[in-house]
PDB file of N, CA, C and O in Angstrom:
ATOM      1  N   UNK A   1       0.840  -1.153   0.000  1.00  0.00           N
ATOM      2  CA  UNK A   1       0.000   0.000   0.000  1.00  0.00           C
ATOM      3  C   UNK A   1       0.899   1.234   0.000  1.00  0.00           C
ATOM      4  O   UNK A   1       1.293   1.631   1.097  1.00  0.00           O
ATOM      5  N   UNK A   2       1.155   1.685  -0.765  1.00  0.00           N
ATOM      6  CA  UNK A   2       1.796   3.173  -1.241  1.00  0.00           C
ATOM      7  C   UNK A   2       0.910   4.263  -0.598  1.00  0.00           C
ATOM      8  O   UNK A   2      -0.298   4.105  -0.780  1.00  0.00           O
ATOM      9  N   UNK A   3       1.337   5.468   0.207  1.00  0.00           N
ATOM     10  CA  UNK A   3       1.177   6.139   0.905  1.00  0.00           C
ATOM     11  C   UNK A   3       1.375   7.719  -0.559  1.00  0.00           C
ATOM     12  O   UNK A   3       2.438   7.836  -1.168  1.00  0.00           O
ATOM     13  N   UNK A   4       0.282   8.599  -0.800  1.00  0.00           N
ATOM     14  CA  UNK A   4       0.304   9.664  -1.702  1.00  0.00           C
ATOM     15  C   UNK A   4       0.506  11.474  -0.823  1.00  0.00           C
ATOM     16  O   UNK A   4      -0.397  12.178  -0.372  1.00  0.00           O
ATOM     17  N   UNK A   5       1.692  11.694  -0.845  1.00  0.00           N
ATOM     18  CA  UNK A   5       2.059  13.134  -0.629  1.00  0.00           C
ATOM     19  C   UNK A   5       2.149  14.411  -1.847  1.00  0.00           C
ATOM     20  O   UNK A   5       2.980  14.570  -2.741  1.00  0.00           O
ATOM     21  N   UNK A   6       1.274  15.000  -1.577  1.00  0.00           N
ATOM     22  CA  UNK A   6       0.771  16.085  -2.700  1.00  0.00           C
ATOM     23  C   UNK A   6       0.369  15.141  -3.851  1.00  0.00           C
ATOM     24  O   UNK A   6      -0.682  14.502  -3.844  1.00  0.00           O
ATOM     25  N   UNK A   7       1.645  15.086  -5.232  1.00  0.00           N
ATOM     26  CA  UNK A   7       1.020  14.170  -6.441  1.00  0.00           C
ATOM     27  C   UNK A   7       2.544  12.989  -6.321  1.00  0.00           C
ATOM     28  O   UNK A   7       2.956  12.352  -7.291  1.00  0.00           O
ATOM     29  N   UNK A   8       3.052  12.942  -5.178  1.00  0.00           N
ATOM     30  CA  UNK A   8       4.057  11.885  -5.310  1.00  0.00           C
ATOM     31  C   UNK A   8       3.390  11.123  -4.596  1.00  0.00           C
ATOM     32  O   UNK A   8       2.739  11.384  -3.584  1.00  0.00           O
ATOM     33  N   UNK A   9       3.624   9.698  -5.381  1.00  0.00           N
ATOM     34  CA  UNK A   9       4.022   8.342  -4.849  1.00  0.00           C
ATOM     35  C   UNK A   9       4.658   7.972  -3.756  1.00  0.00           C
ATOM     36  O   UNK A   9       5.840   7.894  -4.093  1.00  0.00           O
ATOM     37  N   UNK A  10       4.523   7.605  -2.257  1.00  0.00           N
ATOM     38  CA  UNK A  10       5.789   7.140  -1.484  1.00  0.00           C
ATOM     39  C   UNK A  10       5.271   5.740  -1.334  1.00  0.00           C
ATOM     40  O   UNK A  10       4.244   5.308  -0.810  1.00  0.00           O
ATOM     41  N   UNK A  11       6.352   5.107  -1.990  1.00  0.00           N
ATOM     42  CA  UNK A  11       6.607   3.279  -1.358  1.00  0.00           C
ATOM     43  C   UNK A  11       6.191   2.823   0.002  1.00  0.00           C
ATOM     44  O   UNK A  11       6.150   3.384   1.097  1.00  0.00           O
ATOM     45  N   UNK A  12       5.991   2.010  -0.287  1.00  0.00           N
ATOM     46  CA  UNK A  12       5.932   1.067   1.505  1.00  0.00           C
ATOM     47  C   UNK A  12       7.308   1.145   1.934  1.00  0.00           C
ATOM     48  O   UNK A  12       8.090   0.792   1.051  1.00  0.00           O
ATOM     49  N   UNK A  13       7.821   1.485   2.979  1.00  0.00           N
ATOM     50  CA  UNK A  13       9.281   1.396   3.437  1.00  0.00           C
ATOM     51  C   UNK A  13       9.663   0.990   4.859  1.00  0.00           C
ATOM     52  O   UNK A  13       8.696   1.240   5.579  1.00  0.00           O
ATOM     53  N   UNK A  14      10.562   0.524   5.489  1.00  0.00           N
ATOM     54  CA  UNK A  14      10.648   0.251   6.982  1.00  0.00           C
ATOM     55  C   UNK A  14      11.559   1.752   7.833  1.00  0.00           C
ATOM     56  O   UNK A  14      12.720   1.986   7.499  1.00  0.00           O
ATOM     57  N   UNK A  15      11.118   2.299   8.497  1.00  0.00           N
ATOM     58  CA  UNK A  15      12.281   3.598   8.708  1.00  0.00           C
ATOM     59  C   UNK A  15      12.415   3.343   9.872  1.00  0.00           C
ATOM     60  O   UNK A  15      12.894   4.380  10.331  1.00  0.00           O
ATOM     61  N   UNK A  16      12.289   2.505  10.824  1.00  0.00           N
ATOM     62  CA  UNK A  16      12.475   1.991  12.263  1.00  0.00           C
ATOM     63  C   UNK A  16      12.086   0.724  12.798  1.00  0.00           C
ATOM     64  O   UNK A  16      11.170   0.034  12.352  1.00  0.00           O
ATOM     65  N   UNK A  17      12.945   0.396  13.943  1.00  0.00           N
ATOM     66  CA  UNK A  17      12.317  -0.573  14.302  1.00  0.00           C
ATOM     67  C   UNK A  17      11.965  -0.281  16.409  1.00  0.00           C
ATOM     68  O   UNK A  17      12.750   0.120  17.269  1.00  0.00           O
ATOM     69  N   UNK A  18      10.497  -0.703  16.527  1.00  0.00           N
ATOM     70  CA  UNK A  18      10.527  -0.327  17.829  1.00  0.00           C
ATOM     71  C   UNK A  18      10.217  -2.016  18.851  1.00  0.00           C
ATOM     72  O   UNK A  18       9.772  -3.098  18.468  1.00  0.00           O
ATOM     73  N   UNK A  19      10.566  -1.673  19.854  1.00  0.00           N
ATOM     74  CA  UNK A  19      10.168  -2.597  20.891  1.00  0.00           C
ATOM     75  C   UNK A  19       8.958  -2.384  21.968  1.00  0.00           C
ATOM     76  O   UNK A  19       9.074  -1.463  22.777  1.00  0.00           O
ATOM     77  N   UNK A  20       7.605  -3.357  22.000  1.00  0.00           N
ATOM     78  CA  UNK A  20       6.912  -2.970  22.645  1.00  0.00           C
ATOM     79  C   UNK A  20       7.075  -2.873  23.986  1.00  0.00           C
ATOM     80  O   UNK A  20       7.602  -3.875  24.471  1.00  0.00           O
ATOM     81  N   UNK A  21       6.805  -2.013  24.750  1.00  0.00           N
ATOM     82  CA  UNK A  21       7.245  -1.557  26.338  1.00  0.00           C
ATOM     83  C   UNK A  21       5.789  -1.541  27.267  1.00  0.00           C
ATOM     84  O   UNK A  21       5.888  -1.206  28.447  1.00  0.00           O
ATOM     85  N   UNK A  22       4.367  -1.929  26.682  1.00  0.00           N
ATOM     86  CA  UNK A  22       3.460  -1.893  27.747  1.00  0.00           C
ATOM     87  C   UNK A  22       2.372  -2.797  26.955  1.00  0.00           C
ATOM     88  O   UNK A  22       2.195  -2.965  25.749  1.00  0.00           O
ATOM     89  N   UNK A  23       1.710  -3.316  28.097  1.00  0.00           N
ATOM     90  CA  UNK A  23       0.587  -4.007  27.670  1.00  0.00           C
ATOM     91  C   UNK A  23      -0.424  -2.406  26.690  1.00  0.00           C
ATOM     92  O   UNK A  23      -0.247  -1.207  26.475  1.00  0.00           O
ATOM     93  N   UNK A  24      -1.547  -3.591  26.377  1.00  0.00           N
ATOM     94  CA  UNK A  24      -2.634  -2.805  25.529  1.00  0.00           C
ATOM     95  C   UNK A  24      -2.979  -1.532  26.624  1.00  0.00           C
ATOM     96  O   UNK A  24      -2.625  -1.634  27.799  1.00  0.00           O
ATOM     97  N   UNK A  25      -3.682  -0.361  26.138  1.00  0.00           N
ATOM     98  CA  UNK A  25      -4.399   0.272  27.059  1.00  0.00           C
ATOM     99  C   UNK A  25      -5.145   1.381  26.209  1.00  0.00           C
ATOM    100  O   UNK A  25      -4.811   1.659  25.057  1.00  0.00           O
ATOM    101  N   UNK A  26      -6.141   1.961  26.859  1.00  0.00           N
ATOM    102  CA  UNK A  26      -7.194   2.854  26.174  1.00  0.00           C
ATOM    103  C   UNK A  26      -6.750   4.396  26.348  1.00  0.00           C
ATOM    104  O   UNK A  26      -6.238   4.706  27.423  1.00  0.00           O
ATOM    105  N   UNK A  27      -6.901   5.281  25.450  1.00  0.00           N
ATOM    106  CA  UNK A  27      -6.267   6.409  25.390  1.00  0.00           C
ATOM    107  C   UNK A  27      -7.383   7.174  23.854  1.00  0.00           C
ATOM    108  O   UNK A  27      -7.316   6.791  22.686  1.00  0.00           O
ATOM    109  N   UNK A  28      -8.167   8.124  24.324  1.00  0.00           N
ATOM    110  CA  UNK A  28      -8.945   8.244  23.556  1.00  0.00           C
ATOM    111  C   UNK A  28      -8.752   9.542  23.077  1.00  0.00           C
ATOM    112  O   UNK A  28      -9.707  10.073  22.510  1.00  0.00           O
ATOM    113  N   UNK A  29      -7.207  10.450  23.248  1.00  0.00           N
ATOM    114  CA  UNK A  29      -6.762  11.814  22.957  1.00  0.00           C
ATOM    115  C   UNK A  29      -6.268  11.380  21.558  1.00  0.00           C
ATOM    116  O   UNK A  29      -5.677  10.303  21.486  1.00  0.00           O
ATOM    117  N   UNK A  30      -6.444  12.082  20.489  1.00  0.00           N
ATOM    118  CA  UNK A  30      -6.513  12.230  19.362  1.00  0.00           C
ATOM    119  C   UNK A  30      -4.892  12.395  18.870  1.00  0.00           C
ATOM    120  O   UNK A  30      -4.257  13.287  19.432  1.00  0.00           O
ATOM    121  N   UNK A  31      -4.321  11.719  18.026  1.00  0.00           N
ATOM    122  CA  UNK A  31      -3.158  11.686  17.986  1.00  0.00           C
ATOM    123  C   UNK A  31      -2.162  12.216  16.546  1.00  0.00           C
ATOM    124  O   UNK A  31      -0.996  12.543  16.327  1.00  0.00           O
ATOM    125  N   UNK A  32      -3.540  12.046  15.729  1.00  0.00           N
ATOM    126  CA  UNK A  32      -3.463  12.325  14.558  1.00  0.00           C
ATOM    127  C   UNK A  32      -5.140  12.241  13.668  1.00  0.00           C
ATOM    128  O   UNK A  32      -6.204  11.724  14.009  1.00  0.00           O
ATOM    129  N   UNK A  33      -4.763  12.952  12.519  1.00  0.00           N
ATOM    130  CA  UNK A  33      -5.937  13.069  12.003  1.00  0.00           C
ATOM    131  C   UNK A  33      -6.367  11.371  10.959  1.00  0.00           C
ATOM    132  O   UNK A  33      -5.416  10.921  10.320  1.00  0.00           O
ATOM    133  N   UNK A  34      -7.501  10.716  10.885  1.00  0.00           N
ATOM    134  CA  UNK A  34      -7.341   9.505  10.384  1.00  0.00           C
ATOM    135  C   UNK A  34      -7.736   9.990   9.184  1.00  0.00           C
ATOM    136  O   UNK A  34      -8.508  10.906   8.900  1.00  0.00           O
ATOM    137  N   UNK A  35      -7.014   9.147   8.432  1.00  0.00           N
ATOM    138  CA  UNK A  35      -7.516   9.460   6.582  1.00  0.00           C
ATOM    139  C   UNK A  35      -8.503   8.958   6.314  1.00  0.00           C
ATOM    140  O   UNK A  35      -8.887   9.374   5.220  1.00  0.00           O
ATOM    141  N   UNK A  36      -9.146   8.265   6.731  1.00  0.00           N
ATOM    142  CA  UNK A  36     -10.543   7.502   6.649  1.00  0.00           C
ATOM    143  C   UNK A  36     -11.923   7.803   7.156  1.00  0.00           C
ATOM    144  O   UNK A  36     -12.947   7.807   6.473  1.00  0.00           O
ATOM    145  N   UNK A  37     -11.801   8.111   8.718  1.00  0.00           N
ATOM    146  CA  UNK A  37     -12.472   8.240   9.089  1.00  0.00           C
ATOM    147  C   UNK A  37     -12.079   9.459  10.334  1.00  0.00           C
ATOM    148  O   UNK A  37     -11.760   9.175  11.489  1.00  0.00           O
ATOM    149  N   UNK A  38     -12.174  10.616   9.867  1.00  0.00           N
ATOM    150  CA  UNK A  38     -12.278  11.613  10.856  1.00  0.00           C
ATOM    151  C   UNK A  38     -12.525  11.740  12.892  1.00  0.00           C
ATOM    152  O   UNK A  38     -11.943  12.095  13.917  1.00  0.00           O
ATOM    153  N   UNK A  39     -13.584  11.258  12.479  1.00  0.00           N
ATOM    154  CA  UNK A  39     -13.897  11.127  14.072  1.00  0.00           C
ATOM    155  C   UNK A  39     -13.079   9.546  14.933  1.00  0.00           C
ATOM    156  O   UNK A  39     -12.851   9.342  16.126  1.00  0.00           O
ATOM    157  N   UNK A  40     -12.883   8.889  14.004  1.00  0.00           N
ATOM    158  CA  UNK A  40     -11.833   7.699  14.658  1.00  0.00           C
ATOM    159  C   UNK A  40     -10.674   7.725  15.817  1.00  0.00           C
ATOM    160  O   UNK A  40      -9.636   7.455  15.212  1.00  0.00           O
ATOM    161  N   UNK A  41     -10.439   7.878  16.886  1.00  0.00           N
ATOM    162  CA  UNK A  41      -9.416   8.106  18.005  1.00  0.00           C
ATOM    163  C   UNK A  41      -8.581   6.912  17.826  1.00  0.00           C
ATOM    164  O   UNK A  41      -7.470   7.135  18.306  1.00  0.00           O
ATOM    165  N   UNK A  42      -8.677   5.661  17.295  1.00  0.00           N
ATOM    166  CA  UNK A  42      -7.990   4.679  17.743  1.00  0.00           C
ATOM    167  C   UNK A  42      -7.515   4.728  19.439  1.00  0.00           C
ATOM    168  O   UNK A  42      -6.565   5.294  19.979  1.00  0.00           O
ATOM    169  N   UNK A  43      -8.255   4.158  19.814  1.00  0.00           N
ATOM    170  CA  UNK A  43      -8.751   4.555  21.427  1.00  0.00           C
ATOM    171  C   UNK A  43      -7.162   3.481  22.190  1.00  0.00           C
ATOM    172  O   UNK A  43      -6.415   3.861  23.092  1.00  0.00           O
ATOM    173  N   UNK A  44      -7.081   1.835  21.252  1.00  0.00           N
ATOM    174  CA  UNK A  44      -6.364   0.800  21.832  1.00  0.00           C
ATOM    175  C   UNK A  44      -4.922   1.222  21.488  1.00  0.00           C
ATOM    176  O   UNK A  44      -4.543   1.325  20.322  1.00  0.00           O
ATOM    177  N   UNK A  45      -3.860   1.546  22.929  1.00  0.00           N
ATOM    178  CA  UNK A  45      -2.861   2.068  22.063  1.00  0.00           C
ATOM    179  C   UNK A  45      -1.825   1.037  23.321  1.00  0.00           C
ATOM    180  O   UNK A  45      -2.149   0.409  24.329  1.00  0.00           O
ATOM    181  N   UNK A  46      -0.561   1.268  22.661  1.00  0.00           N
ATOM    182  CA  UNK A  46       0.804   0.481  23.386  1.00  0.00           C
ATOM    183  C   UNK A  46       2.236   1.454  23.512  1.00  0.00           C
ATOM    184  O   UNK A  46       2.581   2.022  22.476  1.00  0.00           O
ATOM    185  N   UNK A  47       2.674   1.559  24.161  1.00  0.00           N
ATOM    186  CA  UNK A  47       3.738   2.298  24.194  1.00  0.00           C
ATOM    187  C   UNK A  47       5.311   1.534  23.620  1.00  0.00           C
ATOM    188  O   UNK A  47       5.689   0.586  24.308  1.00  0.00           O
ATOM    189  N   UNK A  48       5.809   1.754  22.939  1.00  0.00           N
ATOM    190  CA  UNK A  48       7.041   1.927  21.915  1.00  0.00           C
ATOM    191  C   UNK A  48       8.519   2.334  22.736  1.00  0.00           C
ATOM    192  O   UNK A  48       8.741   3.243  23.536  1.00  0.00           O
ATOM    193  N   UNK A  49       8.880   1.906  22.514  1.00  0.00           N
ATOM    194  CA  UNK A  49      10.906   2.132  22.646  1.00  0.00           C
ATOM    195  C   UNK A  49      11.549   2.048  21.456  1.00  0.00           C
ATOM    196  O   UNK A  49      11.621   0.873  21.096  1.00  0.00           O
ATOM    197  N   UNK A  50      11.973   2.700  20.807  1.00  0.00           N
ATOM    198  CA  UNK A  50      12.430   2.798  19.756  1.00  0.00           C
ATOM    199  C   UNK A  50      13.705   1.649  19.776  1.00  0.00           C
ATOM    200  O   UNK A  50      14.242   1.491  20.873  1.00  0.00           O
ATOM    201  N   UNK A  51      14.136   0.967  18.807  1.00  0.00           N
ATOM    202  CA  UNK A  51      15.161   0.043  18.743  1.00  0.00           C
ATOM    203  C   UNK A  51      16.639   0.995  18.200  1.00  0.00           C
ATOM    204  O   UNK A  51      17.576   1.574  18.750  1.00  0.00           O
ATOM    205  N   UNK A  52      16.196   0.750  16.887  1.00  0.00           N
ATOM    206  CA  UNK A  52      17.289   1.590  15.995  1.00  0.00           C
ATOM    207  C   UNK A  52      16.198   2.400  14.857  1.00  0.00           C
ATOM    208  O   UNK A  52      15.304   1.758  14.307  1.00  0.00           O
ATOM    209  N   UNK A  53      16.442   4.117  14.553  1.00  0.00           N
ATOM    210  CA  UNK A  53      16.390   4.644  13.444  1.00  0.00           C
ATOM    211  C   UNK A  53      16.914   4.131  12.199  1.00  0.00           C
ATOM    212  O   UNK A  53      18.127   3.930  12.263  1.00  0.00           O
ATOM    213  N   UNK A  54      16.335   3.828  10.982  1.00  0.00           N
ATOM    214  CA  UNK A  54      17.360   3.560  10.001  1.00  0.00           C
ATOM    215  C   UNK A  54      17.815   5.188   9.149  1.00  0.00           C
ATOM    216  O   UNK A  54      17.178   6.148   8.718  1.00  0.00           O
ATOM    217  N   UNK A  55      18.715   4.944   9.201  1.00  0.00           N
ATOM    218  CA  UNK A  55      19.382   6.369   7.943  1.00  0.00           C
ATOM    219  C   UNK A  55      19.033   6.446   6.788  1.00  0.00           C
ATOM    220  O   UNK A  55      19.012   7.546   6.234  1.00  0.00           O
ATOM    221  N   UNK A  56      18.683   5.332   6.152  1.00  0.00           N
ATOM    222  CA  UNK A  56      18.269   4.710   4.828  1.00  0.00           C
ATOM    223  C   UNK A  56      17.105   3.845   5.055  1.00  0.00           C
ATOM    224  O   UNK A  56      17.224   2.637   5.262  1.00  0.00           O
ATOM    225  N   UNK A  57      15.825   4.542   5.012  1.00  0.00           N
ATOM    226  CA  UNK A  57      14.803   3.770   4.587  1.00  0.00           C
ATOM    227  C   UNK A  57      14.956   2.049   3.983  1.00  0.00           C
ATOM    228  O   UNK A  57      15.858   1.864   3.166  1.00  0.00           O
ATOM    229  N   UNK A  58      14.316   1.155   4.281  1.00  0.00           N
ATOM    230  CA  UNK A  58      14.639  -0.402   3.906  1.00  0.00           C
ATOM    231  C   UNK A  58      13.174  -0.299   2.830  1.00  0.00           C
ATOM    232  O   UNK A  58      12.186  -0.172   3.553  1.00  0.00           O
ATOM    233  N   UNK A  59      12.814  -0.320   1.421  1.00  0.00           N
ATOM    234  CA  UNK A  59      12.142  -0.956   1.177  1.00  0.00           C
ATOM    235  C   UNK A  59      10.954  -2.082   1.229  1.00  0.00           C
ATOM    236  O   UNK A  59      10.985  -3.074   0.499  1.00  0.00           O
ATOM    237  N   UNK A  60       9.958  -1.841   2.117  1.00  0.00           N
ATOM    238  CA  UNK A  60       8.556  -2.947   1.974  1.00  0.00           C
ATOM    239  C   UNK A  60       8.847  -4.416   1.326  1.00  0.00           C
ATOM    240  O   UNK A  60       9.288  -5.479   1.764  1.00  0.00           O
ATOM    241  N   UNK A  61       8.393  -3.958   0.106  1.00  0.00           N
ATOM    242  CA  UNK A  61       7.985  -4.650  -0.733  1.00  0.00           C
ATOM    243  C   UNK A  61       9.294  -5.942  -1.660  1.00  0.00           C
ATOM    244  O   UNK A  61       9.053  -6.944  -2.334  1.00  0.00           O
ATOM    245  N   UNK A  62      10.527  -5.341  -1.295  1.00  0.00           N
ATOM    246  CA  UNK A  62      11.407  -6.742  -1.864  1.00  0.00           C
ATOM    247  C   UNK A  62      11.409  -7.530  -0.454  1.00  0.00           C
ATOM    248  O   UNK A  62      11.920  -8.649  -0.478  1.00  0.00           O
ATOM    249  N   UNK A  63      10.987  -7.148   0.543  1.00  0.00           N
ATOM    250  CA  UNK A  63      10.592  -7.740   1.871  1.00  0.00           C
ATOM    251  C   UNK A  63       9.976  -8.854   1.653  1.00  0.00           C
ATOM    252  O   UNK A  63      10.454  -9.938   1.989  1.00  0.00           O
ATOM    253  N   UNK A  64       8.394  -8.666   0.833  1.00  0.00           N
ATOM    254  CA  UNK A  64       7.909  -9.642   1.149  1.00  0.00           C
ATOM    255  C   UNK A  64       7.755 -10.929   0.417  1.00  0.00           C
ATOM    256  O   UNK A  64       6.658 -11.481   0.333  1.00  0.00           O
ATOM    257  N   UNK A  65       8.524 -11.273   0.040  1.00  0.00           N
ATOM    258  CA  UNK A  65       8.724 -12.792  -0.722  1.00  0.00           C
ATOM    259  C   UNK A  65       9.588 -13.845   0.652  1.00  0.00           C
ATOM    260  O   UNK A  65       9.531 -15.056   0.860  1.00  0.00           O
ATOM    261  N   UNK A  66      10.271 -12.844   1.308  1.00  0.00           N
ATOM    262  CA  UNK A  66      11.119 -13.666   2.362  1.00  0.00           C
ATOM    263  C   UNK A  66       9.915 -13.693   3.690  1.00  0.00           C
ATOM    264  O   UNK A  66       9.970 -14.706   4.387  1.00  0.00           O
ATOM    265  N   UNK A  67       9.032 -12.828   4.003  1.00  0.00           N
ATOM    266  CA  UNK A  67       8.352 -13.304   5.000  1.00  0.00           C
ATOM    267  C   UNK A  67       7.277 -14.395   4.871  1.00  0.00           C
ATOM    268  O   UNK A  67       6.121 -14.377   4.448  1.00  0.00           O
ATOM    269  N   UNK A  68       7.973 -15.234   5.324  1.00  0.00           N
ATOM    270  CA  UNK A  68       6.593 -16.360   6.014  1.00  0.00           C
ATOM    271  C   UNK A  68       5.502 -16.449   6.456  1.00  0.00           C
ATOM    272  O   UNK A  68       4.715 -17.389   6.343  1.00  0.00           O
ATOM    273  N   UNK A  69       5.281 -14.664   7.436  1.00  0.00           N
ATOM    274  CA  UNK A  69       3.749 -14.696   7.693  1.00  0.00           C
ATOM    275  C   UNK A  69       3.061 -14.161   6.873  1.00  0.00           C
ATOM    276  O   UNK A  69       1.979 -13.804   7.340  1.00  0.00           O
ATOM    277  N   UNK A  70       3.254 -13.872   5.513  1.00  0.00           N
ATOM    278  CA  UNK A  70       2.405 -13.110   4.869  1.00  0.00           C
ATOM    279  C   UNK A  70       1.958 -14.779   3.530  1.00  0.00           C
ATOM    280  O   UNK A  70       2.603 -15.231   2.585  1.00  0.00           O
ATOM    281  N   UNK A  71       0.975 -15.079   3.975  1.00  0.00           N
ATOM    282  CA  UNK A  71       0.511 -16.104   2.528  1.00  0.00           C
ATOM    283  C   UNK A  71       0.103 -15.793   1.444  1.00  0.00           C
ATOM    284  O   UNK A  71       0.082 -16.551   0.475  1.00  0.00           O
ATOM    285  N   UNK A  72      -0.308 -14.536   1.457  1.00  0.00           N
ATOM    286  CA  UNK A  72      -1.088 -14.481   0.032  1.00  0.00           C
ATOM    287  C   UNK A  72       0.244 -13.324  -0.734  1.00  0.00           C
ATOM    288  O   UNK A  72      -0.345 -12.325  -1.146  1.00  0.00           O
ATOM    289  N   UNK A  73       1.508 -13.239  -0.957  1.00  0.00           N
ATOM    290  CA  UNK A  73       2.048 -12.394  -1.520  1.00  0.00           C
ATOM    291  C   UNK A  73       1.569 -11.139  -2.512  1.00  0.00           C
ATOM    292  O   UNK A  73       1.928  -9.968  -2.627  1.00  0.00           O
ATOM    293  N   UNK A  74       0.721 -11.856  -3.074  1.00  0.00           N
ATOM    294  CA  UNK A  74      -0.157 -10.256  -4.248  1.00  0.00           C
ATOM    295  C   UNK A  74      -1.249  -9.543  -2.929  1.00  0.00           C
ATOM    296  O   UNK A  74      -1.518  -8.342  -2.895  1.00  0.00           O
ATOM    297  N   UNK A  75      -1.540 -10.111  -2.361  1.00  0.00           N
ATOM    298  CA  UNK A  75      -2.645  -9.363  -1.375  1.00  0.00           C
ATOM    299  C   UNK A  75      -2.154  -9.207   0.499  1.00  0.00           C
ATOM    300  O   UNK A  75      -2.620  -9.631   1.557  1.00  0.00           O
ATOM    301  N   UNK A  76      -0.660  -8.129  -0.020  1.00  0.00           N
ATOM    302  CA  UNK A  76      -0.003  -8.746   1.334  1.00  0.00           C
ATOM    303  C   UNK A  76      -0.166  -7.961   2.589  1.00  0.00           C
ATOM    304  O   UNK A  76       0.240  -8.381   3.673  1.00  0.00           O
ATOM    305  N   UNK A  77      -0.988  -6.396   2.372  1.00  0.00           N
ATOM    306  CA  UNK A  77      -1.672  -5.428   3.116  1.00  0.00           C
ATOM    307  C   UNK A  77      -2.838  -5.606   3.981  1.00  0.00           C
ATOM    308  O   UNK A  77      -3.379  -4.740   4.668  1.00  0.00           O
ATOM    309  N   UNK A  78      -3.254  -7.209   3.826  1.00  0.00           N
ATOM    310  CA  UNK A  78      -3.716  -7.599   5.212  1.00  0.00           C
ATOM    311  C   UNK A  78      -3.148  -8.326   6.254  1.00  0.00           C
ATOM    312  O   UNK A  78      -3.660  -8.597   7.340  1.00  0.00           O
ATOM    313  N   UNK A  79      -2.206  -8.575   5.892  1.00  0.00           N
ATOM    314  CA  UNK A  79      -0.874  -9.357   6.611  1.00  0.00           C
ATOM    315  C   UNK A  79      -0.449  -8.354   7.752  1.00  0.00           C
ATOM    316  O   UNK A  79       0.332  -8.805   8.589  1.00  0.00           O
ATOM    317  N   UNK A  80      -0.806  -7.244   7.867  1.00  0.00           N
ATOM    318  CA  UNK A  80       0.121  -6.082   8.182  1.00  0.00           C
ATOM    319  C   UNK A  80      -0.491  -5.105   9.037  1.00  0.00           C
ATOM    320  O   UNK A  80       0.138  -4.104   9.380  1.00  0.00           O
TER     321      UNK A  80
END
């Protein structure tokens, strides 16, 4: 799923990797605006530790032929 800024194209890409640091919990302050659905809070949230920044974006998509959990390779944006 390609992400559209103004009339560019941006790739699927990996730009971090984080470690989860808390169980589930509810948090219904607005964090960002949803592209879908406006009034949406995504209420279920987890708190993050960042691992490593990458300097260089990693590419998505030559990703997914090597992952295993994704079965359906052409339809791999529900995997995710």
């Amino acid at each position: 799923m390609s992400i559209k800024k103004d009339s560019e194209i941006i790739p699927p890409r990996i730009v971090a990797a984080y470690e989860v640091e808390s169980e589930v919990f509810k948090d219904s302050t607005r964090i960002f605006k949803s592209p879908l659905n406006r009034n949406e809070s995504y209420p279920l949230r987890i708190r993050l530790e960042p691992i490593k920044i990458f300097s260089t974006p990693v590419d998505f998509k030559s990703l997914i032929p090597k992952l295993k959990f994704i079965a359906n390779k052409r339809k791999w944006t529900g995997h995710i």
